[in-house]
N, C-alpha and C positions, 0 to 999 in steps of 0.2 A: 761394713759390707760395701763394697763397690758396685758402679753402676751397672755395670756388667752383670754380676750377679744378682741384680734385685731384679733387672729385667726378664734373668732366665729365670727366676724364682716367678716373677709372673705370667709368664708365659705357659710354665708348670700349672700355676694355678686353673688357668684358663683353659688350656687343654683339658684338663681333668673336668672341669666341668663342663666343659662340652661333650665328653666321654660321657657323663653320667645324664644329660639332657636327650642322648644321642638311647643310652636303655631305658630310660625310664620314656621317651615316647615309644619305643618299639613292645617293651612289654608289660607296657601298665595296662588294663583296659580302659576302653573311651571312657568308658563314664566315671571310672576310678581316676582315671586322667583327668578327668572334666572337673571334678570338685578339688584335686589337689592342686592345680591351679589357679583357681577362685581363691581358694586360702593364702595361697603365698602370693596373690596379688591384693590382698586386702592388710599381709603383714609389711608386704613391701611399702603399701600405703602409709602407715604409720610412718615410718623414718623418711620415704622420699616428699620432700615437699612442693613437688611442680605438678603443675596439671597439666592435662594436654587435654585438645578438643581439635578433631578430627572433620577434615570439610570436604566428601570423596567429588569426585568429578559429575556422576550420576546417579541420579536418585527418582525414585517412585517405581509405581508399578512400568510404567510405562518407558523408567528408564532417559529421562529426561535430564539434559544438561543442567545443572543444580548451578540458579543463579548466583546464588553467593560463591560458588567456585571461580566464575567466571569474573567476579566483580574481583576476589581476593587475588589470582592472577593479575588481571589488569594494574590492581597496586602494586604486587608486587615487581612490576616489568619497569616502573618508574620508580620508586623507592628505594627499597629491601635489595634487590638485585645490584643495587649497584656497587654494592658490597661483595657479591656473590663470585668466587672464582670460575664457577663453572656455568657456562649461560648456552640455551641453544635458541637459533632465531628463526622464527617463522614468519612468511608470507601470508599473511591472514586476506581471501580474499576481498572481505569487505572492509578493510583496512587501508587508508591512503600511506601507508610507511611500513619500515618493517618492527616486528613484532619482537622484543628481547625476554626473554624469562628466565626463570633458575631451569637448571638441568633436572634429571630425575635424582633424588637420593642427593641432594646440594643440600645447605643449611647455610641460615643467612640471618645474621642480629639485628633486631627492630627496636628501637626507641620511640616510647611514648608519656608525655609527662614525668618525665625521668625515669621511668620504670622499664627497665628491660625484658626485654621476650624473644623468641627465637622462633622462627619459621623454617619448618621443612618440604620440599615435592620430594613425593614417595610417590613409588610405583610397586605394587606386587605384579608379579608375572604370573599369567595362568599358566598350571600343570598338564591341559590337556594336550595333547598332540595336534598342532598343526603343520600341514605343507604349506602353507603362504609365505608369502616373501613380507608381507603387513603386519603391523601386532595385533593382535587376536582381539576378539570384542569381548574376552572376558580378562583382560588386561586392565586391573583396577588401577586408579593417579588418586591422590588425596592429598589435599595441603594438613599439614599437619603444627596446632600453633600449641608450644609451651611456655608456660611463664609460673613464676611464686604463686603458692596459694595466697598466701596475702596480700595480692593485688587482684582475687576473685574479681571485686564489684565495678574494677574501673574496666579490666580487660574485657566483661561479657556483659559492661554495658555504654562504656562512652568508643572504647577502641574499635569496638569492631562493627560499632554504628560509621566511627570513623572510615575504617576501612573499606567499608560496603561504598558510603555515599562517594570515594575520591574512587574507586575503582570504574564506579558506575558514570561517573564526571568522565574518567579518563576513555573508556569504552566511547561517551558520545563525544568525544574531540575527534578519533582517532579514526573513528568510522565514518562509510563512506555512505551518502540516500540508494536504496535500493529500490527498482520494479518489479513488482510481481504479479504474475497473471497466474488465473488457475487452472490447475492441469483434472485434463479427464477425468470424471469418476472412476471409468475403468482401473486404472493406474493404481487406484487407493488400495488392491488389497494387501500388497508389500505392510510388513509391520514397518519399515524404516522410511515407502515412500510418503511422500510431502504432499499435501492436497496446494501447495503452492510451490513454484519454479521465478528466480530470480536473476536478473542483471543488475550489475551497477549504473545507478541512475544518471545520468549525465548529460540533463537536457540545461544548455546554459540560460533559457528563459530566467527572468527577472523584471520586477516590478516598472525597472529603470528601462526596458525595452518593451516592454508590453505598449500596445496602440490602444492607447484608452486617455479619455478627460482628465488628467491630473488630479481634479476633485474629487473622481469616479473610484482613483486608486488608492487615494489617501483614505476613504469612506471602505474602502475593505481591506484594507491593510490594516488600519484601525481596528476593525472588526474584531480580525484575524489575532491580532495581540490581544486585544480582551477574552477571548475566547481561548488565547492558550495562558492564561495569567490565572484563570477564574476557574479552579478546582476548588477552593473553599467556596466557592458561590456557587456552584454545581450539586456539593454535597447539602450546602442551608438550605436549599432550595427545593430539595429532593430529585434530581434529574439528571440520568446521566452526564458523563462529561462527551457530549457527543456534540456538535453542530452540523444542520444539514444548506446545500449550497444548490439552488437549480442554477444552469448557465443557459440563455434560449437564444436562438440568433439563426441568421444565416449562416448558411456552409463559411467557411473561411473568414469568419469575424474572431476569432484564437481563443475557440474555448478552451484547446486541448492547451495552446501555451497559455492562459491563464493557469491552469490546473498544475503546470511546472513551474511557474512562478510563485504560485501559493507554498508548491513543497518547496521549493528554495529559500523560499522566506521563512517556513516556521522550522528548516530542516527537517521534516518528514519521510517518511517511506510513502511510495504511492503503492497501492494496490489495483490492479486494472480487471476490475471482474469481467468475466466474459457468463452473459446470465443463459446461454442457448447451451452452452457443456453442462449447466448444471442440471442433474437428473431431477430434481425433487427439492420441496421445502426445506427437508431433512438435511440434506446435504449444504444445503445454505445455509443451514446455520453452522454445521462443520468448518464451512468455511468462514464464518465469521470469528468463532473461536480463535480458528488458528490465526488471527491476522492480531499482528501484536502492538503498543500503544505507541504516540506518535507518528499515525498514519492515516492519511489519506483513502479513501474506499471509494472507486469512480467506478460508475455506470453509465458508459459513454452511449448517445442517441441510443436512451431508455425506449423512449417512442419506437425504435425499430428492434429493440431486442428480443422481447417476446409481445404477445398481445395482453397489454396491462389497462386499456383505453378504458377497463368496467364499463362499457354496454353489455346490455344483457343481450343474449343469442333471442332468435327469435324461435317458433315452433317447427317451422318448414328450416330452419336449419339444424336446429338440435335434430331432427329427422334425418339429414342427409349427412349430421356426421356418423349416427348409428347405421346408417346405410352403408358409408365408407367401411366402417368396425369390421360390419359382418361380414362384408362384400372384399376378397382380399385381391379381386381385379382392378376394383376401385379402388384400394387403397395403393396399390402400388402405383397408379394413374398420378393417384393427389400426389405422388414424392417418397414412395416406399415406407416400411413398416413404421407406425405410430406409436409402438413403445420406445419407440430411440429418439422422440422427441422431449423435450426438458417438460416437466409438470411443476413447474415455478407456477404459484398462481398469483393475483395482487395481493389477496390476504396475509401469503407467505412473505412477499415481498414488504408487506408494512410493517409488519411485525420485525422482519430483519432490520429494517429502520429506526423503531423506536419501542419494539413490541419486549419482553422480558429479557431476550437475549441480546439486546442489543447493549445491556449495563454491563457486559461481559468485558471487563478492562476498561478503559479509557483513555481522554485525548483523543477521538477520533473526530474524521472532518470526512462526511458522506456527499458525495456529488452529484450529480445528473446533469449532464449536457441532453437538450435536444434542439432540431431545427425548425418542431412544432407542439409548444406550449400548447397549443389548444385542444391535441392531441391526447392528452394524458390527463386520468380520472383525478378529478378536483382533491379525491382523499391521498392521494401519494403528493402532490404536492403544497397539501397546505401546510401553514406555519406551525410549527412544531415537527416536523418531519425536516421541509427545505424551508429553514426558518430564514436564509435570504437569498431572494430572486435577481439572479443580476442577468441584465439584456445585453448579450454584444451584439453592438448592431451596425449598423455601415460605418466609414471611416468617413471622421470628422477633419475639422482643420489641425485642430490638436494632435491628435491622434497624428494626420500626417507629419506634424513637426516630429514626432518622436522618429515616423519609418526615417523619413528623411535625414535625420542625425545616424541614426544607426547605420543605414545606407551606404552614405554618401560625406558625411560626416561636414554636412552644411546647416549651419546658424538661420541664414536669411539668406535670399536672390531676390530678383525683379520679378522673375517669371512666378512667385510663392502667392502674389495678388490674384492673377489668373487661377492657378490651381484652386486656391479658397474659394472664388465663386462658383467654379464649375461642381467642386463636395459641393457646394449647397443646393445646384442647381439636378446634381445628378447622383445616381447611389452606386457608390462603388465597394468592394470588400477591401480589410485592411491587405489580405490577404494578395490581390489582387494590384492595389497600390506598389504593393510591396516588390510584387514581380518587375512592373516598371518600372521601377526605381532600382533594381538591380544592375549594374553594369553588364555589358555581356561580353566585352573586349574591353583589351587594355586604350585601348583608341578615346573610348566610351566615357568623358567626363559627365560632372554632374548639372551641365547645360543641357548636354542630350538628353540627359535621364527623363530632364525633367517635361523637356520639349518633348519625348515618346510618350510621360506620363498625360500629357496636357491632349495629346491627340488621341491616346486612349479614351482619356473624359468625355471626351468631345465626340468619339465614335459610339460611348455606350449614351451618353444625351440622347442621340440621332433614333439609336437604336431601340429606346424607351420612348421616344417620340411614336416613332411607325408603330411598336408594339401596343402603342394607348389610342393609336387612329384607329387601328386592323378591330379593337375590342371593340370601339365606338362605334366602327358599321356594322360588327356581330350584332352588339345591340340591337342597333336598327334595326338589321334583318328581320331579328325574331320580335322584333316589335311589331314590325308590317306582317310576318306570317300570320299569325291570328285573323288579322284583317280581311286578305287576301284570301285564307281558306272559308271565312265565312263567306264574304262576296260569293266563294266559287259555288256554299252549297248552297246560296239561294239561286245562284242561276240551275242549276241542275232539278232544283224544286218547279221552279219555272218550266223551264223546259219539259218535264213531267206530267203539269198541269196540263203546258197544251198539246200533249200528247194525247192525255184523254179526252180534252175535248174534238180532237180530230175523229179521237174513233167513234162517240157519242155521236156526230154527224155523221 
C-alpha cells in the first residue's frame, strides 16, 4: 500500500468517526450520553498510559486568579517556551520587560530528571453570544500537563513543587513595587471592583540618601533584615509574621522617604491607607484582607486621621453631640450629615494591628508616622503593636554630609566647619537643609550653596533667639499679673472702707 493510500485510508477512518461522534451526540439522550462516556473513558484508561492534570486560569467561588496558574505561566515564559513555535507577548503592567508565553492550543516538551512531559495552553471559547470586540469572561485558559503514569510520584511531587517555587522566583524578578491607596467604600459594590487602586512605585529613596546618623540606619536596616529572614521564628514563637514601626518627628525630618527607603530595601508593596474613607471597622478589615504579603501598611499623621487620642468624652459633651444628632440645623453648622463620617474606632483600629485578623497572610511591616507622639493613646503605640519607635528629628552634621553629597556631590570644604556649629547651635529640618543646598541656576556652584546654607542658619538662630526672648517676657508678664491684680483688689478694698467711714460721719 502506498503512502498515498494509507493516508486516504485514514482520513476515511476519521471522518467516519466523526460522522458517528457527530449522531451519537445529537441523538443519544444526556444522561444515556453521560454514562456512555464515563465508560469509554474508564476503557480508554486501561491502554492509554499518560495522565494529565489540568491547571484552569480561575478558580473559586469568587472566581479568583488561581495561583499556581500564574506561577506555571511565569515558568513556562522562561523555560518550556523556548521551545515553543508559536508565542504571543504581553506588556504586563507591573512588569519591568516584556512578557513571552505559549500561544493558545501551543504544546511544548519539558524535561525533568530525565523524564519527559509535555505542556499544553488551552483555551475553550464560550458559546454564548457576544457583541464585544474583547473575549468574553466566560472564555476559559488552562495549562494543561501530561506525562507516564509511571513517573506519577516525581511529577506531583518534586516537579511541580519545582515549578511553582521557579515560576514564583521568576514573578518577583520581573515585577515591578506597587502603591496602593484605598478607594471609597462606595465603589465596592461592583463584584469585579477592588477595595484597592494602584501605581507603580518609583520613589528612588534609599538608605544611601536618607539624612540620618549612619549608626541610626545600619540599627534598622538590620532590623528590617531580621524581621524579613524570621518566619520560622515567627511561627516557634506563636506570633504573627507582622512588625510594627512608629516614625515621630517634625514636619519635614523624611518620614515619608524613610518609608520608600524601607520598601526599596526589603522590595515591598506599600500600601497608603487613607483611615477618614474608611466607613467602619468592618471595612478595615476588608481591607486588610485584600492587601497581600511582602507589603508595607502606612498610616501617615495617625494623630490627625481620625480622633484615636482614647480620652474619654466628657458629660457636657456627650450631651452636645446628641444635641447635634437630633438637631439637623446643628449638624449641618458642625460640617453636614454625620453618617458620612468614618466610624473607625481605636479598638477597631487595634485589633487591625495585632487583633485575630491581623494573622491574615504575612510579612507585613505596619507604620505610623506622626508629628505628635504624645498625642496618641499609650495602647496603640505600645511595644507589640509599634514594636520600634524611631525619632527623625532635626538635621544633624551627619545627616548633612549625606544632603550635601547627594546635592552637590561634595566630600569636604572649608565653609563644612561653620555649617557643623551652627546644627549644633540651631534646629533646622533635613528637609529644609536640603532646599538650600539645592542649586537654583546653572551659575549656582557649591560655594554659594553652601554660603546661602550658612545664612539660612544664621537667620533661623536669630530667629529662635527673638522667639525665646518674646516667651521670656510672656512669662514675666503673667507672672507680674497676679501681682498687679491683687495690689489692684486691695486698693479697691481700701478705697471702700473709706467710703463707709465718710458716710458714718
Amino acid at each position: 500500500m502506498t503512502a498515498f493510500e494509507t493516508w486516504s485510508h485514514l482520513g476515511s477512518v476519521l471522518a467516519g468517526l466523526m460522522f458517528a461522534w457527530a449522531v451519537f451526540k445529537q441523538y443519544f439522550p444526556p444522561h444515556l450520553r453521560m454514562h456512555i462516556e464515563a465508560y469509554a473513558h474508564k476503557a480508554v484508561g486501561h491502554v492509554y498510559p499518560y495522565i494529565q492534570i489540568t491547571f484552569p486560569e480561575f478558580t473559586g467561588e469568587r472566581l479568583e486568579r488561581c495561583e499556581a496558574y500564574s506561577a506555571i505561566q511565569n515558568y513556562l515564559s522562561t523555560s518550556a517556551s523556548a521551545r515553543a513555535k508559536r508565542l504571543k507577548a504581553e506588556s504586563v503592567k507591573d512588569s519591568q520587560s516584556l512578557v513571552l508565553s505559549m500561544d493558545e492550543n501551543e504544546e511544548v516538551v519539558d524535561e525533568f530528571e530525565g523524564v519527559k512531559l509535555w505542556w499544553s495552553s488551552n483555551l475553550i471559547v464560550s458559546q454564548k453570544p457576544t457583541f464585544s470586540l474583547y473575549p468574553s469572561p466566560d472564555d476559559r485558559r488552562f495549562y494543561r500537563l501530561t506525562f507516564h503514569r509511571s513517573h506519577r510520584d516525581l511529577i506531583t511531587g518534586s516537579y511541580i513543587k519545582h515549578v511553582l517555587e521557579k515560576g514564583k522566583a521568576v514573578a518577583a524578578d520581573n515585577r515591578q513595587r506597587k502603591l496602593f491607596t484605598n478607594n471609597p467604600s462606595s465603589n465596592w459594590g461592583h463584584y469585579k471592583a477592588s477595595k484597592w487602586s494602584h501605581v507603580v512605585f518609583e520613589h528612588p529613596a534609599t538608605f544611601d540618601t536618607l539624612a540620618m546618623e549612619p549608626s541610626k540606619k545600619r540599627q534598622i536596616m538590620n532590623d528590617l533584615l531580621k524581621f524579613q529572614q524570621a518566619k520560622e521564628y515567627y511561627a516557634r514563637i506563636g506570633k504573627a509574621w507582622k512588625r510594627g514601626y512608629l516614625l515621630y518627628g517634625p514636619p519635614g525630618t523624611g518620614k515619608s522617604t524613610m518609608i520608600a527607603a524601607m520598601a526599596n530595601f526589603l522590595n515591598y508593596d506599600v500600601y497608603d491607607l487613607e483611615l477618614t474613607t474608611v466607613k467602619d471597622n468592618t471595612e478595615l478589615r476588608k481591607l486588610l484582607i485584600e492587601t497581600s504579603a511582602k507589603s508595607i501598611i502606612v498610616i501617615e499623621d495617625i494623630d490627625c486621621s481620625l480622633d484615636l487620642t482614647g480620652q474619654r468624652k466628657t458629660k457636657k459633651q456627650e450631651k452636645d453631640e446628641d444635641e447635634e444628632k437630633a438637631d439637623p440645623v446643628k449638624r449641618m453648622v458642625k460640617g453636614g450629615d454625620e453618617s458620612k463620617d468614618s466610624k473607625v474606632t481605636l479598638s477597631g483600629l487595634l485589633n487591625f494591628i495585632d487583633g485575630l485578623w491581623s494573622a491574615c497572610g504575612g510579612e507585613r511591616i505596619i507604620v505610623f508616622t506622626t508629628n505628635y507622639v504624645e498625642k496618641l493613646d499609650p495602647a496603640l503605640i505600645r511595644r507589640g503593636r509599634m514594636d520600634k519607635h524611631i525619632e527623625m528629628s532635626y538635621c544633624c552634621y551627619e545627616s548633612f554630609k549625606v544632603l550635601v553629597r547627594n546635592y552637590l556631590d561634595v566630600e569636604s570644604h572649608p565653609l563644612f566647619a561653620t555649617v557643623r556649629r551652627l546644627l549644633e547651635e540651631t534646629k533646622m529640618t533635613p528637609a529644609d537643609v536640603a532646599e538650600n543646598l539645592m542649586p537654583k541656576s546653572d551659575d549656582e556652584d557649591e560655594e554659594a550653596c553652601l554660603e546661602g546654607l550658612i545664612e539660612a542658619l544664621e537667620k533661623a538662630k536669630e530667629d529662635a533667639r527673638k522667639k525665646s526672648e518674646e516667651e521670656e517676657e510672656e512669662k514675666a508678664a503673667a507672672a507680674e499679673a497676679p501681682a498687679a491684680s491683687a495690689m489692684t483688689e486691695k486698693e479697691e478694698q481700701q478705697k471702700l472702707s473709706e467710703v463707709k467711714e465718710s458716710d458714718v460721719r
